[in-house]
PASEBA-1860 file (N, C-alpha, C; in nm, 3 decimals):
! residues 102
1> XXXXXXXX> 0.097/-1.602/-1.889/0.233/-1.647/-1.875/0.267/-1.663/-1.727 ~ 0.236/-1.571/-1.637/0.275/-1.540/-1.521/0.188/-1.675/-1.471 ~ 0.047/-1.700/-1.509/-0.011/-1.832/-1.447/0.021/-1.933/-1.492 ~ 0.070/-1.915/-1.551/0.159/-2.104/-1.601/0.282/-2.101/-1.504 ~ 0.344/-2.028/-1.474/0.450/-2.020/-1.396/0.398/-2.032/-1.291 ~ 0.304/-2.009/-1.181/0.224/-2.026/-1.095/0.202/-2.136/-1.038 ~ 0.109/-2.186/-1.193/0.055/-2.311/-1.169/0.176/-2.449/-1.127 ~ 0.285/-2.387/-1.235/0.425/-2.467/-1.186/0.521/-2.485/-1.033
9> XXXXXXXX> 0.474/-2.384/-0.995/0.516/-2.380/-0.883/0.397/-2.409/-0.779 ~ 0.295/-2.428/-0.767/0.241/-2.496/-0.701/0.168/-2.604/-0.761 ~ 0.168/-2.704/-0.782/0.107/-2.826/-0.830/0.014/-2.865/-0.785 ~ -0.084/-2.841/-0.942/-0.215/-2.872/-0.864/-0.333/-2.774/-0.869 ~ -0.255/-2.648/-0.868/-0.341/-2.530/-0.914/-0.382/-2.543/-1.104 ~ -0.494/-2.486/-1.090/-0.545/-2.476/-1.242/-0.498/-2.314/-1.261 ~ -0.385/-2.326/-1.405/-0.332/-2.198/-1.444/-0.441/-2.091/-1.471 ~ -0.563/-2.100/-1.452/-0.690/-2.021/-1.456/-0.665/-1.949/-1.314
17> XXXXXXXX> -0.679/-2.022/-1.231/-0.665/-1.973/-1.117/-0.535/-1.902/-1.018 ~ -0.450/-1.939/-1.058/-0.316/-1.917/-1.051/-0.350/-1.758/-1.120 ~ -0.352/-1.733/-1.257/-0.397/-1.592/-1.358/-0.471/-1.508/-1.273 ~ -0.619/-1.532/-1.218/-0.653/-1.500/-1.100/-0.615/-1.415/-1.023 ~ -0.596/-1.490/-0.948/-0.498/-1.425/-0.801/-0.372/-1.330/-0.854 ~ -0.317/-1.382/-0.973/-0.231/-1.279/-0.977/-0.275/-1.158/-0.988 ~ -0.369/-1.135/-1.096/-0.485/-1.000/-1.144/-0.522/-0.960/-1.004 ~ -0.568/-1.018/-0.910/-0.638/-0.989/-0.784/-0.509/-0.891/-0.695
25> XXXXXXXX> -0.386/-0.958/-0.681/-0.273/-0.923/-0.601/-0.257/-0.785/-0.653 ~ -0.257/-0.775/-0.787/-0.165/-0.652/-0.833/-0.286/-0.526/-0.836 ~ -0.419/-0.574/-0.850/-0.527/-0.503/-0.809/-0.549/-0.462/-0.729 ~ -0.562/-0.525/-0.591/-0.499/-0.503/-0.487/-0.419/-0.472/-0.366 ~ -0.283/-0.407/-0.437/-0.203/-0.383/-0.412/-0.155/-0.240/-0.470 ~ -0.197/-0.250/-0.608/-0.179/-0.088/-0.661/-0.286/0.009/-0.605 ~ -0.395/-0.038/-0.605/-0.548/0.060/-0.528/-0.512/0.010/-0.349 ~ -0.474/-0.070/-0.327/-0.514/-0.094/-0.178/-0.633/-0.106/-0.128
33> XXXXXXXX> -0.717/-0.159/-0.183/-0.846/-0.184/-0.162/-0.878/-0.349/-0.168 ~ -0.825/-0.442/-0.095/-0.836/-0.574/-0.075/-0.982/-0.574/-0.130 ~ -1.081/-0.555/-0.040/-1.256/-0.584/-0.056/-1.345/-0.542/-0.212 ~ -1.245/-0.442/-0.254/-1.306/-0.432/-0.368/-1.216/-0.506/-0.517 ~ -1.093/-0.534/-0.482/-1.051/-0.626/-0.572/-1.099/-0.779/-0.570 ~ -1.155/-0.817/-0.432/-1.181/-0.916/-0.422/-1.346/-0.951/-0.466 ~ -1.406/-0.873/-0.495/-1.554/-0.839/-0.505/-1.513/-0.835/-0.678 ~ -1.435/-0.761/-0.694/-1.409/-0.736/-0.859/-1.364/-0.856/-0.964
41> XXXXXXXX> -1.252/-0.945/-0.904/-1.258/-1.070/-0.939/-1.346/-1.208/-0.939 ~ -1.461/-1.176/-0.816/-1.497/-1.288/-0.832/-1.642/-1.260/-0.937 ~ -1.670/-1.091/-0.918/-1.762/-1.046/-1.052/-1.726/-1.087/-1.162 ~ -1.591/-1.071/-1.202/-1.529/-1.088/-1.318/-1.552/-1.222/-1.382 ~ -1.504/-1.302/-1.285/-1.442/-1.435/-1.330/-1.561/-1.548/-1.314 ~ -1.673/-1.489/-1.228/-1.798/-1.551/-1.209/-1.769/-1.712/-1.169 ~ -1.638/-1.717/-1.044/-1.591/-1.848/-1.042/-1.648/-1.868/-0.888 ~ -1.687/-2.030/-0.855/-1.774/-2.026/-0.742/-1.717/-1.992/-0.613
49> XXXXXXXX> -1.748/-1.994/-0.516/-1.740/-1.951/-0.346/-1.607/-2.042/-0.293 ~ -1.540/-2.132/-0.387/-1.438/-2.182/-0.313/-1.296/-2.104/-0.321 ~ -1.353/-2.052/-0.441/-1.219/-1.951/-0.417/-1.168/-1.808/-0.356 ~ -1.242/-1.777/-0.287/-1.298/-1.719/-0.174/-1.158/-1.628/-0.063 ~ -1.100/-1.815/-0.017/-1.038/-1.836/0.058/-0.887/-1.818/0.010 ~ -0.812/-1.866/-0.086/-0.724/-1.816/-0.145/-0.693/-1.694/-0.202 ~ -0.799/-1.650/-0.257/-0.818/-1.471/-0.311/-0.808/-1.416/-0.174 ~ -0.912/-1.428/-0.115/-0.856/-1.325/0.025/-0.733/-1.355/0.109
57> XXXXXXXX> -0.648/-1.489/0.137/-0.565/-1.420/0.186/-0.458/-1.351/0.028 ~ -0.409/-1.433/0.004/-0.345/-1.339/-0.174/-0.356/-1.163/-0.170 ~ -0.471/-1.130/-0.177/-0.532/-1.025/-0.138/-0.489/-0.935/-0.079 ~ -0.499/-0.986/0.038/-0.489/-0.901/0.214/-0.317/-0.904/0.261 ~ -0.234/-1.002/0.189/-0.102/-1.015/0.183/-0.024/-0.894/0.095 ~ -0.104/-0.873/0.025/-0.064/-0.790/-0.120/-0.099/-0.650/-0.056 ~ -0.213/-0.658/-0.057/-0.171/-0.490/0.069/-0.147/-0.444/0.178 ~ -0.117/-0.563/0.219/-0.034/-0.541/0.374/0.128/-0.536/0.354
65> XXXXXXXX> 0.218/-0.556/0.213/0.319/-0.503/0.136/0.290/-0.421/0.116 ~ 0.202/-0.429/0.052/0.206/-0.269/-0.055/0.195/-0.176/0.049 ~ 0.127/-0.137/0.147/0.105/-0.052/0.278/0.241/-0.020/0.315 ~ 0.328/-0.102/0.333/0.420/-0.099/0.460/0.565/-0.078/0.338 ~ 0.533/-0.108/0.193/0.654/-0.009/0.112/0.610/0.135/0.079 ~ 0.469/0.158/0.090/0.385/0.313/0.007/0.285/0.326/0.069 ~ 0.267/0.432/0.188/0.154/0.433/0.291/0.034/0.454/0.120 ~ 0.073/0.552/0.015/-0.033/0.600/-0.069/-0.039/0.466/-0.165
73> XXXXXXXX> -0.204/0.491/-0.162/-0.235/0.427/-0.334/-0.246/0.450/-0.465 ~ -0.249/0.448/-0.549/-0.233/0.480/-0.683/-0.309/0.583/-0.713 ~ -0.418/0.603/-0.614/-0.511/0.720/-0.646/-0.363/0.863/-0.545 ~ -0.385/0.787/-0.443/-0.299/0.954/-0.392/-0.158/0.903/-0.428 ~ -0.151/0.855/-0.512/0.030/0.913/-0.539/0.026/1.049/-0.606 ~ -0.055/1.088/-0.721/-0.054/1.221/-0.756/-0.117/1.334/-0.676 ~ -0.092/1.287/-0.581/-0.117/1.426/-0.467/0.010/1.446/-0.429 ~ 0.031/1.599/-0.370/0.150/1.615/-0.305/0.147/1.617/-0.153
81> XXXXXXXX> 0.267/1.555/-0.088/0.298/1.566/0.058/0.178/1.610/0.141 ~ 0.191/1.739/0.075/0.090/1.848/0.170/-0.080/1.803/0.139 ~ -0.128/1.786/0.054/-0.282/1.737/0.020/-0.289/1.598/0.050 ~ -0.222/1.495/0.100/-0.236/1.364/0.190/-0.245/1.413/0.329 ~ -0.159/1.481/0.393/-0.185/1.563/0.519/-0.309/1.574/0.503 ~ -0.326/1.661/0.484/-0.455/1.763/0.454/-0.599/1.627/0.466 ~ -0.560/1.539/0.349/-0.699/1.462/0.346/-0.694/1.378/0.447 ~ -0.549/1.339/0.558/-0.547/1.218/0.633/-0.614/1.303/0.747
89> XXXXXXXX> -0.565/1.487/0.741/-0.635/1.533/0.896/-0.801/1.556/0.887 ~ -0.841/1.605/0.729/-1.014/1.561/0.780/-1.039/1.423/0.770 ~ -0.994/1.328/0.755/-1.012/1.187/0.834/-1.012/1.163/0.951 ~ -0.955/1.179/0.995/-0.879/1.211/1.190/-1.001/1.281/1.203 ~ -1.067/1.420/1.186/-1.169/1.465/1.219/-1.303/1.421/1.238 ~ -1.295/1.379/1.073/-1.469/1.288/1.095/-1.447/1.210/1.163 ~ -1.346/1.141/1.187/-1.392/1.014/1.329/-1.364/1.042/1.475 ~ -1.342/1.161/1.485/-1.301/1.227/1.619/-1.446/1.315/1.641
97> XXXXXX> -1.571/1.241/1.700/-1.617/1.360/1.708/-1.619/1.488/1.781 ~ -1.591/1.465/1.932/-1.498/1.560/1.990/-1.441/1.648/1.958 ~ -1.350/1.628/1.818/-1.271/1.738/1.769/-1.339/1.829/1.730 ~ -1.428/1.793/1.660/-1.525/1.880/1.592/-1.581/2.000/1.657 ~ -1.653/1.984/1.805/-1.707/2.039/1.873/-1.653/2.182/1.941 ~ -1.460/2.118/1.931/-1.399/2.223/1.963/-1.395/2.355/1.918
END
C-alpha cells in the first residue's frame, strides 16, 4: 500500500521498488544499521546493482533521523540509562588504547 503511494508520488518508480526502500528505511532506522539493511534487502529482493544507489542514500537518510530523534536502537532501548553508559564507556576504551594502559 505504502508503495503504491510511493510510486504515486514519484513517477516513474516501479511500486516494487518504491515497497523496497520503504522495508529498507524502516529497517534501517529501527536497528540503525544502514550497511546491514542494505546488504539485507538487496539479499532479499535479489534485485540488480542499480539499485544500489537509491537504497543507500534512503538508507543513510533514515538513520541519520533516526540518530538525531533516539541516540539508541531498538536493540538498546531495553537497556536502562545506566547500561548504555556503561556499554558506550567500554567503547571509548577499546578504541582508546592509552586508556587502557592506565
Amino acid at each position: 500500500m505504502l508503495g503504491s503511494l510511493g510510486a504515486h508520488l514519484v513517477p516513474g518508480v516501479p511500486v516494487g521498488l518504491a515497497a523496497l526502500l520503504g522495508a529498507a528505511v524502516v529497517l534501517a532506522a529501527t536497528t540503525q544499521g544502514p550497511i546491514s539493511a542494505t546488504v539485507l534487502m538487496m539479499e532479499l529482493s535479489d534485485r540488480d546493482r542499480s539499485v544500489i544507489a537509491p537504497l543507500l542514500l534512503a538508507v543513510i537518510s533514515a538513520t541519520l533521523v533516526s540518530r538525531t530523534i533516539e541516540a539508541r536502537s531498538i536493540y538498546d532501548a531495553r537497556l536502562s540509562d545506566e547500561q548504555v553508559q556503561a556499554k558506550l564507556a567500554g567503547r571509548n576504551q577499546a578504541a582508546d588504547p592509552s586508556a587502557q594502559s592506565r
